[in-house]
Structures are given as C-alpha cells and as structure tokens.
DSSP file (Angstrom, degrees, kcal/mol; ACC not computed):
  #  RESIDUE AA STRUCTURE BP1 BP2  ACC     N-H-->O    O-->H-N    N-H-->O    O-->H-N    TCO  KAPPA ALPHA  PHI   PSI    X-CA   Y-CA   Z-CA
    1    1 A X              0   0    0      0, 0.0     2,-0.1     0, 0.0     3,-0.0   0.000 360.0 360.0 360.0 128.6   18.6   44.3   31.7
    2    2 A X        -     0   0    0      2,-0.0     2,-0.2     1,-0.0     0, 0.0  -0.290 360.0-124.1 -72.9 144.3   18.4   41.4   29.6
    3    3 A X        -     0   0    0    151,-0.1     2,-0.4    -2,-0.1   151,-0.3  -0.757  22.0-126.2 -86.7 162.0   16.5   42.3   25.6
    4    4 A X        -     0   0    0    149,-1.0   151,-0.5    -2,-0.2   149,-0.1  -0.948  16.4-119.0-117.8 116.9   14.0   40.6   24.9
    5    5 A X        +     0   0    0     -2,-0.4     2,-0.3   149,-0.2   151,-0.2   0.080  44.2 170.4 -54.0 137.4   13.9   38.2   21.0
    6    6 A X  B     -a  156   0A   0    149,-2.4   151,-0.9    94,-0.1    94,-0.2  -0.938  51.0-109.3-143.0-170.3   11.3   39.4   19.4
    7    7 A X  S    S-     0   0    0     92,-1.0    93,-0.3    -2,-0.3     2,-0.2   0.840  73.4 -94.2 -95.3 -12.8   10.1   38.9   15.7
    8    8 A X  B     -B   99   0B   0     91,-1.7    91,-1.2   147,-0.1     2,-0.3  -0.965  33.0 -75.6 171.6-156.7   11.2   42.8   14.5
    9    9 A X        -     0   0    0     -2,-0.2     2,-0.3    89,-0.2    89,-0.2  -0.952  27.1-163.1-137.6 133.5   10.3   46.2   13.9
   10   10 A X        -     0   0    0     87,-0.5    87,-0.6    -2,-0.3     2,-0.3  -0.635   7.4-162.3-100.3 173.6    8.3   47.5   11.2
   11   11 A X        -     0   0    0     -2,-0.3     2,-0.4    85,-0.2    85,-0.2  -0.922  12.6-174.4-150.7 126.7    8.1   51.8   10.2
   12   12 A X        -     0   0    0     -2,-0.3    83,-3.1    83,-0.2     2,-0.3  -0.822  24.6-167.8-116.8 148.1    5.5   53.4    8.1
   13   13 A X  E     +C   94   0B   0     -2,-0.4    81,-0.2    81,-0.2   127,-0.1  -0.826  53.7  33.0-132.6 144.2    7.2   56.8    8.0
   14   14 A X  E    S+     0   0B   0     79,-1.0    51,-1.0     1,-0.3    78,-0.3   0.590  74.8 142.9  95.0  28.2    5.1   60.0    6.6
   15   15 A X  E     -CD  93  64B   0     78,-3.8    78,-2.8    49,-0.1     2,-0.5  -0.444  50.8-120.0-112.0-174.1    1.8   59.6    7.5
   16   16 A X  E     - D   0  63B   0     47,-7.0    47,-2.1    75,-0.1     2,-0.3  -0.955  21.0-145.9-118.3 121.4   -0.9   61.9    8.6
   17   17 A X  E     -CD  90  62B   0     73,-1.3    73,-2.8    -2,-0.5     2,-0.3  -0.738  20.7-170.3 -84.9 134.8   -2.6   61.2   12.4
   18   18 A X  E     -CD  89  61B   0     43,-2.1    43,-1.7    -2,-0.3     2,-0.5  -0.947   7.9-163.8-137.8 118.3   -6.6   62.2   12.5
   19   19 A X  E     -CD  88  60B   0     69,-1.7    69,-1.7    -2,-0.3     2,-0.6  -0.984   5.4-165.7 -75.2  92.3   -8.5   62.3   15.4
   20   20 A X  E     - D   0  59B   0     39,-1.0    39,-1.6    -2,-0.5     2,-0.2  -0.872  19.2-166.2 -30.9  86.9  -12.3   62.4   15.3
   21   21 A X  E     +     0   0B   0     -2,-0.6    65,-1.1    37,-0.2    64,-0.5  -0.672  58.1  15.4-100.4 168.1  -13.6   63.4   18.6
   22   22 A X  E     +     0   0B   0     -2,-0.2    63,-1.9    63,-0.2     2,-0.5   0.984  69.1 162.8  62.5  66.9  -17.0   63.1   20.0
   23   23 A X  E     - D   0  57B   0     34,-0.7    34,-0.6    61,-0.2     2,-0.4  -0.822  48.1-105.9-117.5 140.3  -18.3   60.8   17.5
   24   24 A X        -     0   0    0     -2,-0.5     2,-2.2    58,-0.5    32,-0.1  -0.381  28.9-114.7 -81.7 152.8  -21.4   59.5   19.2
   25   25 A X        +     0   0    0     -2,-0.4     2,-0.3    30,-0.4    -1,-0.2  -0.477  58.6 123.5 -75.8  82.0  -21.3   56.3   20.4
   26   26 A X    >   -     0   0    0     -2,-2.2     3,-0.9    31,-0.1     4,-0.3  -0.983  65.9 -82.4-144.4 146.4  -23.6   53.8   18.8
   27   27 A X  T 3  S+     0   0    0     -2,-0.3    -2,-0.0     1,-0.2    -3,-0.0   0.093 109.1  11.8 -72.8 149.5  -23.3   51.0   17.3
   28   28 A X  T 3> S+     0   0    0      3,-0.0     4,-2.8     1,-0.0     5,-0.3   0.297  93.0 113.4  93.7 -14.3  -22.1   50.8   13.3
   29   29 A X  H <> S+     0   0    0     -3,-0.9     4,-1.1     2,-0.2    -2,-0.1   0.955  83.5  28.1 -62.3 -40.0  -21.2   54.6   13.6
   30   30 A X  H >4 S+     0   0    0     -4,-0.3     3,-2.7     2,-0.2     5,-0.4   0.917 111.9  64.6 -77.8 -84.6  -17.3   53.9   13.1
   31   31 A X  H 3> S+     0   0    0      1,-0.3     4,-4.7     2,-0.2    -2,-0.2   0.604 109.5  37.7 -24.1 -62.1  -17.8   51.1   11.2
   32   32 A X  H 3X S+     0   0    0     -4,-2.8     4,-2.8     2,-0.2    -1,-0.3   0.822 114.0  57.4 -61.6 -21.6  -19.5   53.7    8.4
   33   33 A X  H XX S+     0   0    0     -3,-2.7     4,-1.2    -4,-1.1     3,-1.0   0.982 118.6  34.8 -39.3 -85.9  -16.8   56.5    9.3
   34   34 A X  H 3> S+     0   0    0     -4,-0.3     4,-2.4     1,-0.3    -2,-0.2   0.695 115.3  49.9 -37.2 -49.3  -14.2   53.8    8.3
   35   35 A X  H 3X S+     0   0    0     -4,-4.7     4,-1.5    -5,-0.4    -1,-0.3   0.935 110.5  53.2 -85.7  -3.7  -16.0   52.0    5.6
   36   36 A X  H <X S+     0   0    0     -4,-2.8     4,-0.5    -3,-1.0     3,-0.2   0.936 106.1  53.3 -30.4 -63.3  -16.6   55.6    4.0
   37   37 A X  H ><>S+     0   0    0     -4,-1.2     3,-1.4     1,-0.3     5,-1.4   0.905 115.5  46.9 -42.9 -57.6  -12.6   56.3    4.3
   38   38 A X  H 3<5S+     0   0    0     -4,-2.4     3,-0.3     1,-0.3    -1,-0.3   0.559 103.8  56.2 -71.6 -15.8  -12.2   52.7    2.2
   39   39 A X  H 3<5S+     0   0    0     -4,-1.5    -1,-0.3    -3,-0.2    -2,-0.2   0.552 102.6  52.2 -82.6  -5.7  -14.5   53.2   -0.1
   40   40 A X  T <<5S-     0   0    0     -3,-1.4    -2,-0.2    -4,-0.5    -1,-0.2   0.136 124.4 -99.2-117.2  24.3  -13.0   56.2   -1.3
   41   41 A X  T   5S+     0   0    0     -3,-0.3     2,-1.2     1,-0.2    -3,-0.2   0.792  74.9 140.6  90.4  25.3   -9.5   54.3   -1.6
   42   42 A X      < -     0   0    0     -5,-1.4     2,-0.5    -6,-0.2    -1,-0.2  -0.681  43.0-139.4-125.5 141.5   -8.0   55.4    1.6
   43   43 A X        -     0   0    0     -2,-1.2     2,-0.5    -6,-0.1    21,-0.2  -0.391   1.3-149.7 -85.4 131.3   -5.9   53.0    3.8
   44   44 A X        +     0   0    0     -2,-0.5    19,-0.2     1,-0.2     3,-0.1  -0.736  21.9 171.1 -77.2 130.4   -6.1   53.0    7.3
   45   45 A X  S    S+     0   0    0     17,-2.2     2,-0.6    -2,-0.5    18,-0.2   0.694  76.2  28.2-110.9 -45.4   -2.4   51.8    8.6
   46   46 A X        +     0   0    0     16,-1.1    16,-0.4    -3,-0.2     2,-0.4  -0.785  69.3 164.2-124.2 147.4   -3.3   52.6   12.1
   47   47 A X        +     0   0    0     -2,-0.6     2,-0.3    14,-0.2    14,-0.2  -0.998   6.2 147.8-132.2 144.6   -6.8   52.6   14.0
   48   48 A X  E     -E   60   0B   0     12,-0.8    12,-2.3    -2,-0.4     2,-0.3  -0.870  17.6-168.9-148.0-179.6   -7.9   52.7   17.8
   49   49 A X  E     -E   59   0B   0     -2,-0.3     2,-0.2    10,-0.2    10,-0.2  -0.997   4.4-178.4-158.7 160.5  -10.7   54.1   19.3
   50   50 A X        -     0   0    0      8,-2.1     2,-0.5    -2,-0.3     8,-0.4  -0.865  33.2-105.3-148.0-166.6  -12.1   54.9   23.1
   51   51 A X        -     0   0    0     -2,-0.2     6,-0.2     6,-0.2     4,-0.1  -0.972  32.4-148.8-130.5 135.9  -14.7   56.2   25.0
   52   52 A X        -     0   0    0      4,-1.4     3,-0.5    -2,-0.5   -31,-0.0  -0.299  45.1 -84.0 -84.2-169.7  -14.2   60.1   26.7
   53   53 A X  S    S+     0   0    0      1,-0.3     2,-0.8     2,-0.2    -1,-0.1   0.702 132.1  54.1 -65.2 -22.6  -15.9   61.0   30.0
   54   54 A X  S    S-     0   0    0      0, 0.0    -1,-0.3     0, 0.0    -2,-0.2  -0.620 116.6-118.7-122.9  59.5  -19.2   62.0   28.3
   55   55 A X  S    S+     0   0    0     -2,-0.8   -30,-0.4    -3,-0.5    -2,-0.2   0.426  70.6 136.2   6.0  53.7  -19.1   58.5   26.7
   56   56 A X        -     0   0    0    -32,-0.1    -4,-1.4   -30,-0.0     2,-0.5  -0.337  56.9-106.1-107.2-157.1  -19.0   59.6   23.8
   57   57 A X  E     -D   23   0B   0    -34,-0.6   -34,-0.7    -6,-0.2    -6,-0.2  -0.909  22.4-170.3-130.9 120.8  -16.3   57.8   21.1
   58   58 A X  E     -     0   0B   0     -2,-0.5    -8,-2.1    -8,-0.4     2,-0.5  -0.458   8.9-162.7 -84.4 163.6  -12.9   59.2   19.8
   59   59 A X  E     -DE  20  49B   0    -39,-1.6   -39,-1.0   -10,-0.2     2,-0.7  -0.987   5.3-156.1-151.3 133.4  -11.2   57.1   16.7
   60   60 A X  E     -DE  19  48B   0    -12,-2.3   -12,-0.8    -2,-0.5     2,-0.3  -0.959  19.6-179.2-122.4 126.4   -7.7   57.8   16.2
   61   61 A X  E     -D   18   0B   0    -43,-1.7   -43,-2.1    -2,-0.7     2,-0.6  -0.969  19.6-156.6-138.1 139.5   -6.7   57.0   12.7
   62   62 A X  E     +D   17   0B   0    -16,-0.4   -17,-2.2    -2,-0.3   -16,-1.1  -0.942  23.8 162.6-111.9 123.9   -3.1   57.1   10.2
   63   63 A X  E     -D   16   0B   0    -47,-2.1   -47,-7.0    -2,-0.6   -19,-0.1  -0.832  48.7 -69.9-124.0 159.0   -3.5   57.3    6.7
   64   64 A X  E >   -D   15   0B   0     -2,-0.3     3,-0.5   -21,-0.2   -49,-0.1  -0.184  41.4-122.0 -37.0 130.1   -0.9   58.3    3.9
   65   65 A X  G >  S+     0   0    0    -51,-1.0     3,-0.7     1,-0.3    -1,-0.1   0.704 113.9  57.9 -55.5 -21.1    0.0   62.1    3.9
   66   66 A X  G 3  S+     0   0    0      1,-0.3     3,-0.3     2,-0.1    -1,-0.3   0.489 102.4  48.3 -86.4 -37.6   -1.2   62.1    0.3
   67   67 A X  G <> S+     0   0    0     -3,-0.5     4,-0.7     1,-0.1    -1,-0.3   0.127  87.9  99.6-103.7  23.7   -4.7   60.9    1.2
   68   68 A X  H <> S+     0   0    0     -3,-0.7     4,-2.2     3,-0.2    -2,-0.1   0.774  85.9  49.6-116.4 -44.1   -4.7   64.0    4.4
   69   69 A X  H  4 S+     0   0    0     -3,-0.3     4,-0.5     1,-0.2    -1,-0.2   0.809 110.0  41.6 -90.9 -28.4   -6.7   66.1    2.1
   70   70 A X  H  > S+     0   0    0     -4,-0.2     4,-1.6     2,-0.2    -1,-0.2   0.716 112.8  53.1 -53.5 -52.3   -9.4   64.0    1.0
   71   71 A X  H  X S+     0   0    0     -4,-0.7     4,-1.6     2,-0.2     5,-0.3   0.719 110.1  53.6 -84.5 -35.5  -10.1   62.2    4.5
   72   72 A X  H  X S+     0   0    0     -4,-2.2     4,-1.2     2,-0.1    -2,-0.2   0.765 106.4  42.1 -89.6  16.9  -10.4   65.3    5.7
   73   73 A X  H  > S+     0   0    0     -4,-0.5     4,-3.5     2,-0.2    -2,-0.2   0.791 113.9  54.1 -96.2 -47.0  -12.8   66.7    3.5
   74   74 A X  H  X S+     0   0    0     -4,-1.6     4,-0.8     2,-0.2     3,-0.4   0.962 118.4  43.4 -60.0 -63.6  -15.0   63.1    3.7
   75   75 A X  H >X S+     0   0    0     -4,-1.6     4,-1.8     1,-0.2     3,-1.2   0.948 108.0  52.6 -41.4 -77.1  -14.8   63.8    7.8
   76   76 A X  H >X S+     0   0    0     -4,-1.2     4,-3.7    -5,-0.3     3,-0.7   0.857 112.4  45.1 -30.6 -59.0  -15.5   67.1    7.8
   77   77 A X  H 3X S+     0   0    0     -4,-3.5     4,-0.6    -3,-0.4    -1,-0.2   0.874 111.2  50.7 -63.0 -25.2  -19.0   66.5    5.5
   78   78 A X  H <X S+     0   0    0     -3,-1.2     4,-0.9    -4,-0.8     6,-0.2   0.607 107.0  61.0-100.3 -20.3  -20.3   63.4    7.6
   79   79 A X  H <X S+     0   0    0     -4,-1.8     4,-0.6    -3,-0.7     3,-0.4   0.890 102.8  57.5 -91.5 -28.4  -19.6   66.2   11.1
   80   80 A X  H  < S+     0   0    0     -4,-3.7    -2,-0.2    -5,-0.4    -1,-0.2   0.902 114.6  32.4 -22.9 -52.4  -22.2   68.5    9.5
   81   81 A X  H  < S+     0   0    0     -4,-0.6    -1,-0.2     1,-0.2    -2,-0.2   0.422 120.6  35.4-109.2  -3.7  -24.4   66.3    9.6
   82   82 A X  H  < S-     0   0    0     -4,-0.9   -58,-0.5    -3,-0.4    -1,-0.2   0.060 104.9 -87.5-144.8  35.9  -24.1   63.8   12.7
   83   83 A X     <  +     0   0    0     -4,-0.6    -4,-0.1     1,-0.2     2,-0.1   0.685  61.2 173.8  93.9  10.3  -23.1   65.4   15.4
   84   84 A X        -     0   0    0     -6,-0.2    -1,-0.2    -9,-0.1   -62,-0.2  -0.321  14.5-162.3 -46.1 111.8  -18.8   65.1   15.0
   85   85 A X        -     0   0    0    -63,-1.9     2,-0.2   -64,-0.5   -63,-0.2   0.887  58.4  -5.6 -95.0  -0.5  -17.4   67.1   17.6
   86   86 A X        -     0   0    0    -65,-1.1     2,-0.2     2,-0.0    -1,-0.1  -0.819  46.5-166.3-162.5 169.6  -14.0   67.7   16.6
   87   87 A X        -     0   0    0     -2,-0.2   -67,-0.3   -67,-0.2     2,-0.3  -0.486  16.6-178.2-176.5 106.3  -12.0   66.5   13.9
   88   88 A X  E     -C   19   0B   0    -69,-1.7   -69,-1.7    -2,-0.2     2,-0.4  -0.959  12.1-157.0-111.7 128.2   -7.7   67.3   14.6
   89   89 A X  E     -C   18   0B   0     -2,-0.3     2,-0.6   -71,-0.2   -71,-0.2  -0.975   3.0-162.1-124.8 126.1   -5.3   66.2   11.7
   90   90 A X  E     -C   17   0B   0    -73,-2.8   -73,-1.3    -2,-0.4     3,-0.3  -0.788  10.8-155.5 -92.0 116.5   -1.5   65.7   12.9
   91   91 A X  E     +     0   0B   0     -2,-0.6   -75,-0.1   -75,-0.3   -76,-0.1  -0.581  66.8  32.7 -98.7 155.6    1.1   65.7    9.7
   92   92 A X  E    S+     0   0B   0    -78,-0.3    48,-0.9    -2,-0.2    49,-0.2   0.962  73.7 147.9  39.3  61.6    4.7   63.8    9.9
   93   93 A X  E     -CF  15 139B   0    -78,-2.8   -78,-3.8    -3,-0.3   -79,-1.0  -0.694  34.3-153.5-106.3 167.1    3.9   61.0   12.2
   94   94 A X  E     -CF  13 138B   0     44,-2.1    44,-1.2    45,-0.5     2,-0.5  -0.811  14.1-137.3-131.4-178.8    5.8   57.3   11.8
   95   95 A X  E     - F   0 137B   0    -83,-3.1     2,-0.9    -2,-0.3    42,-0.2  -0.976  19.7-163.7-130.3  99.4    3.9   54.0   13.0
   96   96 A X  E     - F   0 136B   0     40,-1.9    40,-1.6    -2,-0.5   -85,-0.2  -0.605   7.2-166.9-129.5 100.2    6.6   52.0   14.8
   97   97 A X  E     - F   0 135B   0     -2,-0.9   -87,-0.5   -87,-0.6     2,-0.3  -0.430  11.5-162.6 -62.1 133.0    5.3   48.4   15.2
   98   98 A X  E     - F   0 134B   0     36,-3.2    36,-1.5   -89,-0.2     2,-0.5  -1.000  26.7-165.2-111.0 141.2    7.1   45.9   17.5
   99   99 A X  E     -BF   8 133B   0    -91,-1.2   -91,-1.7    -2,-0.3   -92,-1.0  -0.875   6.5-143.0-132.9 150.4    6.0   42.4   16.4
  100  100 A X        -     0   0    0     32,-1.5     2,-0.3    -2,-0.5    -1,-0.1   0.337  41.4-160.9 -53.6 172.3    5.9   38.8   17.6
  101  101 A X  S    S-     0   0    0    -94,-0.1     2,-1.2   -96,-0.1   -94,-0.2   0.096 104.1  -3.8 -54.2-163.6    5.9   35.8   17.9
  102  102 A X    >   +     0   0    0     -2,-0.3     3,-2.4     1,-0.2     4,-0.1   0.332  66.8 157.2  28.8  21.3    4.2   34.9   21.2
  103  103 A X  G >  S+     0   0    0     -2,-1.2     3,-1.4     1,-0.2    -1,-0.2   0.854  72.7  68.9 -34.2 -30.2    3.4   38.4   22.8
  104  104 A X  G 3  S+     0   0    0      1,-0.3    -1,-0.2    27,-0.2     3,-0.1   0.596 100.7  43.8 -83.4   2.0    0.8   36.7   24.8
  105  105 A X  G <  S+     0   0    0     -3,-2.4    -1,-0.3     1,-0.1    -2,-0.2  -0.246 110.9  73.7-135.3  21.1    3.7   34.7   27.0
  106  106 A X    X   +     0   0    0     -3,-1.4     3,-1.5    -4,-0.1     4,-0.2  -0.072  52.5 170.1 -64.1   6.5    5.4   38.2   27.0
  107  107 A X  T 3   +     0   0    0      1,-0.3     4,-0.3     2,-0.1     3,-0.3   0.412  62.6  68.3 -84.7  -0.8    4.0   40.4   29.1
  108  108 A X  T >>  +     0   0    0      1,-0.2     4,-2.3     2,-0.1     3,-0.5   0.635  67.7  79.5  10.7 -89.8    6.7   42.9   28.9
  109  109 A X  H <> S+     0   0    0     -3,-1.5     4,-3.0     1,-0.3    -1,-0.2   0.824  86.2  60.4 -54.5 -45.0    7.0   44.3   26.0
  110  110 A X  H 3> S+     0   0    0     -3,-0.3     4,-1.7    -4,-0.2    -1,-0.3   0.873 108.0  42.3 -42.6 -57.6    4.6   46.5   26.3
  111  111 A X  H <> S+     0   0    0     -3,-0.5     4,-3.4    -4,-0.3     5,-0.3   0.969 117.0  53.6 -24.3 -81.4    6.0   48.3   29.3
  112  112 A X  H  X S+     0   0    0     -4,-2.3     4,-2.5     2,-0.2     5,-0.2   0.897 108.0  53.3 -12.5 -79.4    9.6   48.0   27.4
  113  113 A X  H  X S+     0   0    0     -4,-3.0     4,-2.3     2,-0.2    -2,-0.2   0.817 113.5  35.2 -21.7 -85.0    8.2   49.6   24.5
  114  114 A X  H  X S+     0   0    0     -4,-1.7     4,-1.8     2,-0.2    -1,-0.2   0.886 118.6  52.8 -50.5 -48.4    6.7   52.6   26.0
  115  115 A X  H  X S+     0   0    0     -4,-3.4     4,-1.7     2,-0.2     3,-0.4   0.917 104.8  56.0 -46.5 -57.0    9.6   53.0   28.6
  116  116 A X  H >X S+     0   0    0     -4,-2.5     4,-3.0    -5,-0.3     3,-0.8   0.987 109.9  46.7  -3.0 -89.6   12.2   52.8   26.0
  117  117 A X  H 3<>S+     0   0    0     -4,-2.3     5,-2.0     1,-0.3    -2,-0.2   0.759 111.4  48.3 -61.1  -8.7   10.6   55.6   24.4
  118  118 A X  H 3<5S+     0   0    0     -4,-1.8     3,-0.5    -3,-0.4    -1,-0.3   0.712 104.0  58.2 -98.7  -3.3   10.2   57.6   27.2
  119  119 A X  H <<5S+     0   0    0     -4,-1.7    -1,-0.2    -3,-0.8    -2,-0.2   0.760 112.5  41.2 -74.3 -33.0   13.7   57.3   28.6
  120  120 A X  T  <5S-     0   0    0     -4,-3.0    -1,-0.2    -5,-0.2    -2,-0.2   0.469 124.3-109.6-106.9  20.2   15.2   58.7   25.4
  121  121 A X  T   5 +     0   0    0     -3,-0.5     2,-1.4    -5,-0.3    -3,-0.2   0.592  66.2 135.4 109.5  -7.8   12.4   61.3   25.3
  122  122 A X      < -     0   0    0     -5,-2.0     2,-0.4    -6,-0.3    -1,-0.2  -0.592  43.3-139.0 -93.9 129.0   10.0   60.8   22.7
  123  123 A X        -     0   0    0     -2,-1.4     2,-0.5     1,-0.0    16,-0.3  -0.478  16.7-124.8 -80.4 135.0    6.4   61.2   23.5
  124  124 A X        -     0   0    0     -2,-0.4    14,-0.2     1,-0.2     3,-0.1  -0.731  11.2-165.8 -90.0 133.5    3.5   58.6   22.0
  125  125 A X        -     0   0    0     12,-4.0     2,-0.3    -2,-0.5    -1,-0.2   0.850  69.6 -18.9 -92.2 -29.6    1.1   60.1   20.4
  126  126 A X  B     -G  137   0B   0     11,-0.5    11,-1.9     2,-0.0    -1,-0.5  -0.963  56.6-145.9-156.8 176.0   -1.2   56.9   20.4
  127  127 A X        -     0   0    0     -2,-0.3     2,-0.3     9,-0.2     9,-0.2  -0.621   6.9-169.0-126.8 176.0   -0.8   53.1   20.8
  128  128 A X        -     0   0    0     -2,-0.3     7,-1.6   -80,-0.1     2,-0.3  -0.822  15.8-157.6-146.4 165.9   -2.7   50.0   19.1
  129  129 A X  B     +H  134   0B   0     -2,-0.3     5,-0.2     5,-0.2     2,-0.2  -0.922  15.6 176.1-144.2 134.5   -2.2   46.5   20.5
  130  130 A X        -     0   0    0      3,-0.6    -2,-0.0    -2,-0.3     5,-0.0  -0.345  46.8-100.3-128.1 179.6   -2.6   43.1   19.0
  131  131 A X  S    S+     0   0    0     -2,-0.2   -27,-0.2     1,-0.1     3,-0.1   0.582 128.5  26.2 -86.8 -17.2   -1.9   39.5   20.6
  132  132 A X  S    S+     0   0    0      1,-0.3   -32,-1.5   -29,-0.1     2,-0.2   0.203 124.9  43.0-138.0  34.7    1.3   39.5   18.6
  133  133 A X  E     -F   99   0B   0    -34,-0.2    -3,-0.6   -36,-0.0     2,-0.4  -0.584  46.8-158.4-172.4 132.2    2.1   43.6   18.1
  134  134 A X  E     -FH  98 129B   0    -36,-1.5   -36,-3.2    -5,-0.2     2,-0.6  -0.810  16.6-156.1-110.3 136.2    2.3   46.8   19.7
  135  135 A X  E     -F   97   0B   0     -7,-1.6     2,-0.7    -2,-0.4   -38,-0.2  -0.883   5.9-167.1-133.1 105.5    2.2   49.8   17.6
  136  136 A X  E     -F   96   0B   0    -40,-1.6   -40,-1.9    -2,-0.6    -9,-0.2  -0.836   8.9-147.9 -83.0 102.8    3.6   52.9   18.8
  137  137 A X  E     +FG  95 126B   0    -11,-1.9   -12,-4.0    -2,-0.7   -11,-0.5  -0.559  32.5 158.2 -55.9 130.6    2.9   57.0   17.0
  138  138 A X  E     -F   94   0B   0    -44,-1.2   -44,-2.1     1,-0.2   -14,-0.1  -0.978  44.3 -67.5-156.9 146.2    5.8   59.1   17.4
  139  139 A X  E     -F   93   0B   0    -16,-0.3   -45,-0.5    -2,-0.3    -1,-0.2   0.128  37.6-127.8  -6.1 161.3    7.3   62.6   15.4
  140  140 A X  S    S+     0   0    0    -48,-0.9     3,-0.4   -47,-0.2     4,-0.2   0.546 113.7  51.3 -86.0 -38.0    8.4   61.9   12.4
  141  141 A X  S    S+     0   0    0    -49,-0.2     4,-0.2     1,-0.2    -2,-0.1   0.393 103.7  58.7 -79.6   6.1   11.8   63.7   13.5
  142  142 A X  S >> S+     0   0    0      1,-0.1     3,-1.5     2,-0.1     4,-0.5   0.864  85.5  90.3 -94.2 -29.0   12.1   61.3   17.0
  143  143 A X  H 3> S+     0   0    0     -3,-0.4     4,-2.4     1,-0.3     5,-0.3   0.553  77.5  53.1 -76.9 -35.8   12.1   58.1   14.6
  144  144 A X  H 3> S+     0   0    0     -4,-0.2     4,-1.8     1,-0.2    -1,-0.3   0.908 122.0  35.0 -40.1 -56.4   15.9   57.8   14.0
  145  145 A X  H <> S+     0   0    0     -3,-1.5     4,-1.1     1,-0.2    -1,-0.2   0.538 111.7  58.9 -93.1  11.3   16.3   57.8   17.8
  146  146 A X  H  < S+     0   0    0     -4,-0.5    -1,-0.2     2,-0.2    -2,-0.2   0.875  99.6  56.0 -83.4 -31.9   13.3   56.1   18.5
  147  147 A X  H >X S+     0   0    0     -4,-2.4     4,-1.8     2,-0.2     3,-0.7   0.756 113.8  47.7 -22.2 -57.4   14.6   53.0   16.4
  148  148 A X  H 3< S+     0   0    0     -4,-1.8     4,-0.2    -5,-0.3    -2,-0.2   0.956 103.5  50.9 -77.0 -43.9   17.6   53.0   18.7
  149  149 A X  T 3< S+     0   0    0     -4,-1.1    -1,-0.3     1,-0.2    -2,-0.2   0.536 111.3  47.3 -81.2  -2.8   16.4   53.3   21.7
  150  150 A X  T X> S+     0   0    0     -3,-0.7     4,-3.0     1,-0.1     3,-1.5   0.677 114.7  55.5-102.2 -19.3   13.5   49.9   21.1
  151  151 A X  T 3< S+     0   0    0     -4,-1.8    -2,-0.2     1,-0.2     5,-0.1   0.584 101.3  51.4 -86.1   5.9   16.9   48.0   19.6
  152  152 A X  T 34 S+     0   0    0     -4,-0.2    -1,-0.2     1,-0.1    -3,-0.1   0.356 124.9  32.0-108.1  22.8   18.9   48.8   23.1
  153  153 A X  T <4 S+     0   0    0     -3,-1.5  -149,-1.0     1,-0.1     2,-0.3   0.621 118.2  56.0-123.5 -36.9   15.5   47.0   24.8
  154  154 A X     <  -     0   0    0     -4,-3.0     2,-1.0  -151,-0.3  -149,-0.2  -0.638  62.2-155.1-119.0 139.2   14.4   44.1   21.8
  155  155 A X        -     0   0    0   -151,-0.5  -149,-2.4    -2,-0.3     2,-0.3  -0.832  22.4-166.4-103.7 128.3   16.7   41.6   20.6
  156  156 A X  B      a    6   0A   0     -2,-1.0  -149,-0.1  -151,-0.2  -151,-0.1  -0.829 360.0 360.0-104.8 173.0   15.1   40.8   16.6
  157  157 A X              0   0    0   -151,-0.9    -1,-0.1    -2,-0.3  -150,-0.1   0.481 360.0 360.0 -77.5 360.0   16.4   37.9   15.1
C-alpha cells in the first residue's frame, strides 16, 4: 500500500475528554455552554457535537487536564438548571491531528486514519474533521503506538 504525503501530525498529549449528554437541542444552547467555558479562560482544543435518538444534542469537548476541575464545576451548575442530562469527564486522552494540504482531493485519509488505528488496536474515543484535518482521541498510553502505526500509512514531508 502506497502512503499517502500529507502535511504532518500534530499531538496535544494530557488532556481531559468531557462529554455533555442530553443537552437540549436548540439553537444558541452550545454556543452559551462554550462561550461560558471561554469566558472563564478555558481552551477548547477539541469540539464536536451530534444529535442522539431522542434528538437531543451531545458535545464532546478536550480541554487541558488542569482546567478538568473548573469545567466541570461550570457544567455541572448550568445541568441544574437546564435540563443537562449527563455530564462524563475522561482523563489522559491525546488529540492526534493528521493535517493537509488538499484533504478535499484525498478522500482517503480518513479511512487510513481510522484503519491504521484499528489494525494496531487502539480504539477512538471521538473524531473531528475539517477540509484540511482529521483529529483523532485516543489513551494517553496507545499514543507512542499510535504515532507509528499513522507514519506506516502517511508519508509527511
């Protein structure tokens, strides 16, 4: 199998995954979750969100481990009050970006990506997507061999 050039891979290492389920689904509702989190100085490195079966909206978020206790105390008061149904915080995750150019004349990688990791074993805990990067959540203890196993798929420059 041929690799395929891409423009690298980046690692945030140490961070804390938080899930916010049930959040209800109306518009602005994340958007104040979020801009809460930022106003009180905490950085989102990763975000997605969906909709469950009872259309309601989950938001899957990574912040700094150091900021774990703080965002979840600002989550926790705002599900008092509106109807949060859930709130799960995952410790010692890494963020392992593959990045571009031209992903959109790719259509690969994605596939790669996730296949890659699942041949040497590692489970994703969540994904993000971009035109020009795919961002994979994974153990904090898979990363060494998770690193290896996207370089025996992605040629960087």
């Amino acid at each position: 199998m041929n690799k395929i050039q891409i423009g690298g891979i980046l690692e945030v290492r140490g961070l804390t995954m938080i899930k916010v389920l049930g959040i209800p689904n109306q518009p602005g509702y994340g958007g104040k979750l979020l801009t809460m989190l930022g106003d009180a100085n905490i950085n989102l490195q990763f975000v997605a969100e969906s909709e469950d079966m009872s259309s309601r909206a989950n938001l899957t978020l990574c912040i700094a481990a150091t900021q774990t206790k703080l965002a979840l105390k600002l989550i926790e008061n705002v599900k008092k009050n509106n109807g949060i149904g859930q709130i799960n915080a995952t410790p010692n995750v890494t963020a392992l970006t593959v990045y571009g150019p031209h992903f959109r004349e790719k259509p690969a990688i994605c596939g790669r990506m996730c296949a890659a990791l699942g041949n040497a074993k590692i489970n994703i805990l969540g994904i993000s997507t971009s035109i020009s990067s795919i961002c994979c959540l994974i153990d904090d203890q898979k990363y060494l061999a998770a690193k290896n196993a996207l370089l025996e798929v992605f040629k960087l420059p």
